[in-house]
C-alpha positions as CSV (number, residue, x, y, z in Angstrom):
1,X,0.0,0.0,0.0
2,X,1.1,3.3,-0.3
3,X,1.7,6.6,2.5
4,X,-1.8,8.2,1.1
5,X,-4.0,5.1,1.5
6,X,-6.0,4.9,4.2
7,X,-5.4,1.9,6.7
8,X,-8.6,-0.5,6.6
9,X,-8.9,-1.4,10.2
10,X,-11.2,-4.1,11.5
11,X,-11.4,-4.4,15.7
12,X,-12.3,-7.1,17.7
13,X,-13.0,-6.1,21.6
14,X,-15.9,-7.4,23.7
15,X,-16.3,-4.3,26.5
16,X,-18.5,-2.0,24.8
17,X,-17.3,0.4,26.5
18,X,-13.6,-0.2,25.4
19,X,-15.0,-1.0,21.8
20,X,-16.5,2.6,21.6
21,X,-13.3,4.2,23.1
22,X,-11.2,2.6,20.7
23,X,-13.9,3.1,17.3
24,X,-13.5,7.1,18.6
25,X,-10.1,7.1,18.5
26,X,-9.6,5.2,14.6
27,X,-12.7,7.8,13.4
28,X,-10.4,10.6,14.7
29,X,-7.5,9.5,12.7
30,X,-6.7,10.7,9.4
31,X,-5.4,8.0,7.2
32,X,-7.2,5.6,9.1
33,X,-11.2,3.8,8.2
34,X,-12.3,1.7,10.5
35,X,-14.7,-1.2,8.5
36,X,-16.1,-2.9,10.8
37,X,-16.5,-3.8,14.1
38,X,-16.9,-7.2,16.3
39,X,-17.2,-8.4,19.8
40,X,-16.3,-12.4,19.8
41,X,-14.1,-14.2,17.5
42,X,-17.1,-15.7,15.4
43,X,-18.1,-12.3,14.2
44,X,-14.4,-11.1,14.1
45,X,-13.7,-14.2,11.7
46,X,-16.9,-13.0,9.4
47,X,-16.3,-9.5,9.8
48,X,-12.1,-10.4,8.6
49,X,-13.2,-12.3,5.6
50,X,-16.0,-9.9,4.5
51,X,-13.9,-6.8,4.4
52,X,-10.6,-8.3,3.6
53,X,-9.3,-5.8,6.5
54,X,-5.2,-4.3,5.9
55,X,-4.9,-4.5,9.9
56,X,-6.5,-6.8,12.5
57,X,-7.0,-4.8,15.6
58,X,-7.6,-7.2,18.4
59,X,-8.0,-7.6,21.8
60,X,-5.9,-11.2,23.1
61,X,-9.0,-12.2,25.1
62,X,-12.3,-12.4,23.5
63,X,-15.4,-14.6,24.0
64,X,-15.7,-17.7,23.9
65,X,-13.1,-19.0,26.0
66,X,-11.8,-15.4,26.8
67,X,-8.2,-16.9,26.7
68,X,-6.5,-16.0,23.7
69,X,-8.6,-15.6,20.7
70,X,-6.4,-12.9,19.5
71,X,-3.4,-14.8,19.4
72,X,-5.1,-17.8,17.7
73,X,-6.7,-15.5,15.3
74,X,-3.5,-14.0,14.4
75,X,-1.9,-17.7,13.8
76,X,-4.9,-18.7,11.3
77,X,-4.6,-15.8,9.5
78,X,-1.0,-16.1,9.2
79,X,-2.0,-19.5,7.3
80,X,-4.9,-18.2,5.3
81,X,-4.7,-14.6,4.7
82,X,-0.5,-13.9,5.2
83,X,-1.3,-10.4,3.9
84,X,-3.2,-8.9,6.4
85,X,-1.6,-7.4,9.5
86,X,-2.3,-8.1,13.4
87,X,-2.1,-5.4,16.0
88,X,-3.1,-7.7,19.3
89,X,-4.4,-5.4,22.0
90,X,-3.7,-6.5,26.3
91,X,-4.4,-5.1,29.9
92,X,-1.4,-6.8,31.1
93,X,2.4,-6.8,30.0
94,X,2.5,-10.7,29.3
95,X,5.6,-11.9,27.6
96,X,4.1,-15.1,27.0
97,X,1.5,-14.2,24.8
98,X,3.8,-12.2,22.9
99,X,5.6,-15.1,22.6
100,X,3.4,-16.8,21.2
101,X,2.0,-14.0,18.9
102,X,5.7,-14.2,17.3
103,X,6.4,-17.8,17.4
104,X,5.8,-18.2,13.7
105,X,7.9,-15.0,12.8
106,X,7.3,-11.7,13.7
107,X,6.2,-10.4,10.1
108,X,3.0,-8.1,9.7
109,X,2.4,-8.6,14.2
110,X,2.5,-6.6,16.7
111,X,1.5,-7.0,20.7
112,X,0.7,-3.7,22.7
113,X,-0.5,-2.7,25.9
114,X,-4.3,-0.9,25.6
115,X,-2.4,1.9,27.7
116,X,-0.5,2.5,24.2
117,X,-3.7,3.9,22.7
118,X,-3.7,7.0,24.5
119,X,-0.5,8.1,22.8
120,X,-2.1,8.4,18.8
121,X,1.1,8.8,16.8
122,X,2.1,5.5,18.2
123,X,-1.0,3.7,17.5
124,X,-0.5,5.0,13.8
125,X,2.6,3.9,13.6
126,X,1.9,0.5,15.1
127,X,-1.1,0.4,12.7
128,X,1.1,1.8,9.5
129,X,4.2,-0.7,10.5
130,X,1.6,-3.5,10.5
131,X,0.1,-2.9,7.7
132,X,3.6,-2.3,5.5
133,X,5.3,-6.3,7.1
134,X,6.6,-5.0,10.0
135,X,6.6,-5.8,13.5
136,X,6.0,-3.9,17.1
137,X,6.1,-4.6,20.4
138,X,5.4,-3.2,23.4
139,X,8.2,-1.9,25.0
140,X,7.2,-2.6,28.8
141,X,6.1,-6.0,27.7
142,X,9.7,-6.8,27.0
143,X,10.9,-5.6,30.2
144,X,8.4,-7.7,31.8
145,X,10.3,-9.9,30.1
146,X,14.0,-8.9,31.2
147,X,12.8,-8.4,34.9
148,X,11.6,-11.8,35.0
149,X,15.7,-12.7,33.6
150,X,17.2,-10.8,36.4
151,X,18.3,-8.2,33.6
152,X,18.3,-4.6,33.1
153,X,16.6,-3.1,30.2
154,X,19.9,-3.3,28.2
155,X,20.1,-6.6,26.4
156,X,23.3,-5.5,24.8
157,X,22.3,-5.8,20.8
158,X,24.8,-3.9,20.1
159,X,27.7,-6.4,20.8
160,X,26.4,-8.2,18.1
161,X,28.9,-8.9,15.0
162,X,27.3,-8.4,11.7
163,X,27.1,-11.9,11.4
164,X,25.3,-12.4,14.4
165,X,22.9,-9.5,13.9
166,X,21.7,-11.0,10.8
167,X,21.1,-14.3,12.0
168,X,19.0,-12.7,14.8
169,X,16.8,-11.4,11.9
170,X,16.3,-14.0,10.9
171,X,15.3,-15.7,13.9
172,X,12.4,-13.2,14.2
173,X,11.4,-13.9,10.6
174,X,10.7,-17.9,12.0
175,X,13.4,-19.1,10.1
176,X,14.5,-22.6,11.2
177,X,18.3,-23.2,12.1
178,X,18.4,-25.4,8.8
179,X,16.8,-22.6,6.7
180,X,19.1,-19.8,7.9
181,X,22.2,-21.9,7.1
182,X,20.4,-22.6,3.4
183,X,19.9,-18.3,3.1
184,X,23.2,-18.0,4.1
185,X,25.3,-20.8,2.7
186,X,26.7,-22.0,5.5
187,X,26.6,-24.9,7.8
188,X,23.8,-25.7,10.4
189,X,26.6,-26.2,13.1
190,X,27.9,-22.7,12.2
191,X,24.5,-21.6,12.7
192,X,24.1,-23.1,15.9
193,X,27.2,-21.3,17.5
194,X,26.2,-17.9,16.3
195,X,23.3,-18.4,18.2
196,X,24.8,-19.4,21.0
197,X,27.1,-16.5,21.2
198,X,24.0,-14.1,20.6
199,X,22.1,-16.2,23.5
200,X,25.4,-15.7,26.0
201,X,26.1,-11.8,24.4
202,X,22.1,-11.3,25.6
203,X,22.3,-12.9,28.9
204,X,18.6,-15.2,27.4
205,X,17.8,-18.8,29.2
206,X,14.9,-20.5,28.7
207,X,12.3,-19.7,31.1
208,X,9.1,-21.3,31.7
209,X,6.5,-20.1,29.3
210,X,9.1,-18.0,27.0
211,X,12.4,-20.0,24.6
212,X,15.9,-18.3,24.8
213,X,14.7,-17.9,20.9
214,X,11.3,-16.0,21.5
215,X,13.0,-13.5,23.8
216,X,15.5,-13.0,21.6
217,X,13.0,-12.0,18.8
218,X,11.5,-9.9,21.5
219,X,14.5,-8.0,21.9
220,X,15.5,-7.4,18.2
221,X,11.8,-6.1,17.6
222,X,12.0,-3.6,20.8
223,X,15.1,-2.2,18.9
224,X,13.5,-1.7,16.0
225,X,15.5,-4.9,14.2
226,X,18.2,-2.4,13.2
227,X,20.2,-2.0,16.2
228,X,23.9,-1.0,15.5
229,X,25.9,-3.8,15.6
230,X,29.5,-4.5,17.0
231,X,32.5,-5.2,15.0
């Protein structure tokens, strides 16, 4: 799409009263048309495939199960309709749910906190990122993520070598070890000590509900996936 189209938004969120607060803010928004609007995943899903939507806005819990429709709607669409962004809306800074938003690559998704929405320019350019491939995410969600690492919001990005920068890409593209060393013609084992070093270099172990390979996504997409990397 190009910078003068409008968005085409569709929005998934049960509270009415979070549904209308969310619909006045996309009206308000130039550049932005909200289509339509839903308040379970049933009428989300119709809504999706009737207006063929360039952005998913969604909160993670909806009804039925009000666990994580937004997630699972986010992975079927990534299946069926790969072109059509996910913004996935949440009350609390969960890194698992983010990790599971990004699991499958980090392409067209983004996870905020509703809190984000009172600050318009960064809705838009959650919405606009989404929209164009890209990927956001939260930034207090990742240091949920580094508090629950012992860690200080510095996961040191920088120290990466070229080399290890790019791998880390493509890690948050869902690139298997095998695939990156066929992109990058080199050896699976080579592969596997890159990531290793960029694993030690970030101070990552696996924790309970989040992979040393999730929060490493996390952190490349906090950074804006161009972080400057060390020699």
């Amino acid at each position: 799409m190009t910078a003068d189209e409008a968005i085409r938004i569709v929005l998934g969120e049960d509270s009415f009263f979070a549904r209308e607060a969310i619909s006045a803010v996309l009206r308000s928004i130039d550049g932005i048309e909200l289509v339509a609007v839903a308040e379970d995943l049933d009428s989300l899903r119709e809504a999706i495939a009737r207006e063929r939507p360039d952005v998913v806005l969604t909160d993670v819990r909806m009804p039925p199960s009000q666990v994580d429709e937004g997630i699972r709607l986010a992975a079927e669409l990534r299946r069926t309709e790969p072109g059509i962004g996910v913004v996935v809306l949440t009350q609390h800074a969960d890194p698992g749910y983010a990790a599971l938003l990004f699991e499958d690559g980090s392409e067209g998704r983004a996870y905020l906190l509703k809190e984000s929405l009172r600050d318009r320019e960064e809705l838009v350019h959650a919405l606009r990122t989404v929209a164009e491939g890209g990927s956001v995410v939260d930034p207090l969600v990742v240091e949920e993520l580094l508090a629950s690492n012992a860690q200080q919001p510095d996961p040191g990005i920088a120290s990466l070598t070229p080399r290890e920068l790019e791998i880390l890409g493509l890690i948050a593209e869902g690139h298997s070890n095998a695939r990156i060393a066929e992109k990058l013609f080199v050896t699976k084992r080579a592969v596997e000590r890159h990531i290793n070093s960029i694993f030690l270099k970030l101070g990552l172990r696996d924790g309970a509900h989040v992979s040393r390979r999730v929060k490493a996504t996390l952190l490349y997409l906090w950074r804006g996936g161009e972080p400057e990397a060390g020699k």
